[in-house]
N, C-alpha and C positions, 0 to 999 in steps of 0.2 A: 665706266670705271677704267682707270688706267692699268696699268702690268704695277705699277709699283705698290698701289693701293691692292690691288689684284692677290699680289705675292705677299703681303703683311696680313692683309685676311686669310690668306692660306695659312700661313705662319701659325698667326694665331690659332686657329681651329687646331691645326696639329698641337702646337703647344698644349690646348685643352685637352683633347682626347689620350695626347699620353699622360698628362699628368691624373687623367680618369683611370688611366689603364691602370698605374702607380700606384693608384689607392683606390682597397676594395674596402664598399662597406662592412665587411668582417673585420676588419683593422680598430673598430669603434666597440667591439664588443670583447670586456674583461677576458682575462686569459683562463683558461680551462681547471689551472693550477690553483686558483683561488678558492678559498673554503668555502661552503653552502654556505648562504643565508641564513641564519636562524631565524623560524618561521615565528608567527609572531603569537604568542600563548594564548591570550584574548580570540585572534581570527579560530585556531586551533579547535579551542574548547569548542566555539560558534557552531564549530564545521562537524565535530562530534558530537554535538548537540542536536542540529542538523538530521545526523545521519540515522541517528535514535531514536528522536521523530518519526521519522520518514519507515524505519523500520516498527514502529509500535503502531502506526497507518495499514501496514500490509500487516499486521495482526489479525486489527480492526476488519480488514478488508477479509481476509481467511475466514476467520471467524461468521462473519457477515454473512457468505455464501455458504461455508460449511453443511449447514442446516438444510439446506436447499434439496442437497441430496441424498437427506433420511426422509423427507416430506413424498419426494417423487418414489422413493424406493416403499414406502406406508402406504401410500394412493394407488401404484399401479400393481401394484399384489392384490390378486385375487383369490382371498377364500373364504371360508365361511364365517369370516369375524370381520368382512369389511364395512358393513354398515358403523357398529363402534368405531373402527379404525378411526373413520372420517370423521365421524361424530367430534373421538379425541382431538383428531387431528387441529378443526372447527376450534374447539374449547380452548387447547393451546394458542393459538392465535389471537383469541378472543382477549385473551391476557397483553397484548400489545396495544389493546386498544381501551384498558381499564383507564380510567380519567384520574387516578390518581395512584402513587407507590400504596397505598394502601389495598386501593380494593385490588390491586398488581396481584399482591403478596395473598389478598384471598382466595383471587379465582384459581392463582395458582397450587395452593390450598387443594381447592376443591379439584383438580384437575389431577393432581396426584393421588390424591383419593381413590378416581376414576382410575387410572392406571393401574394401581391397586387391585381395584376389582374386577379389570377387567387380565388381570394376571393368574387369575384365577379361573377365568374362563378360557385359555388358551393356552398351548403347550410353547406356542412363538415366544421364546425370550429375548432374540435377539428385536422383537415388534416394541416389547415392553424398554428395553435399555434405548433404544431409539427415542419413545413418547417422550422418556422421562428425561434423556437430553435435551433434547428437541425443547421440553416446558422451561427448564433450566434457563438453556441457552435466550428464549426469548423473553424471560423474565429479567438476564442479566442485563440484555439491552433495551429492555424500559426502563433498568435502575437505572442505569446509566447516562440515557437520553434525557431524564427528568431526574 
C-alpha cells in the first residue's frame, strides 16, 4: 500500500470515528419534555384482569392449605377424646371423596351431626369450631371442583 493510499485510509477512519464521537445513540431517543403515552385502555383492563386473577389464585391457594393446619393441630393433641377426634377427622375427609354434590351435602349432614355430639362429650370448643370448619371448608371445595 502506498503513503497516499495509506494517508486516505487513515483519513477516513478518523473521519468515521469523529463523526461516531458526534453522534450518540441517545440523540434518537424523544426528548424527556414529551408527554407520557397514553397507555392503552384494552392492554389496561387485560393487565387488571390479570392481576385479579392471579390474586383470586392465592385465595384459592390460602384457603387450600389453611385446613392443613386444624388437621395437624386435631391429630397431634392427645387426650382422652382422641379416638373420636380421628374418627371425625376420617368422616370429614370422606366427604371429598363422596361421587356426587349430593351424597357431598349428606355425609356432610351426617358429619355435623357427629360434631354435634360429640360437643357434648367434651369441654374442647375450640376441637369443635375446628371440625366444623374443617367439614365446611372441605365441602366447599367439592362444590366447587364438581
Amino acid at each position: 500500500m502506498d503513503n497516499n493510499n495509506m494517508e486516505n485510509s487513515i483519513g477516513a477512519e478518523i473521519a468515521r470515528l469523529h463523526s461516531m464521537m458526534n453522534h450518540s445513540p441517545l440523540d434518537d431517543l424523544p426528548p424527556l419534555d414529551d408527554p407520557p403515552a397514553v397507555p392503552d385502555p384494552k392492554l389496561t383492563d387485560e393487565a387488571n384482569k390479570a392481576t385479579l386473577d392471579s390474586l383470586e389464585v392465592l385465595k384459592k391457594i390460602e384457603m387450600n392449605t389453611a385446613y392443613l393446619r386444624d388437621i395437624v393441630d386435631l391429630l397431634s393433641v392427645n387426650n382422652e377424646h382422641q379416638k373420636e377426634l380421628n374418627d371425625l377427622v376420617q368422616s370429614i375427609l370422606a366427604i371429598a371423596k363422596a361421587p356426587d354434590k349430593d351424597e357431598a351435602q349428606s355425609r356432610y349432614r351426617r358429619v355435623m351431626k357427629k360434631i354435634g355430639d360429640f360437643s357434648a362429650i367434651t369441654s374442647a370448643t375450640l376441637n369443635v369450631v375446628k371440625l366444623s370448619s374443617l367439614a365446611t371448608t372441605v365441602l366447599q371445595f367439592f362444590m366447587q371442583s364438581h
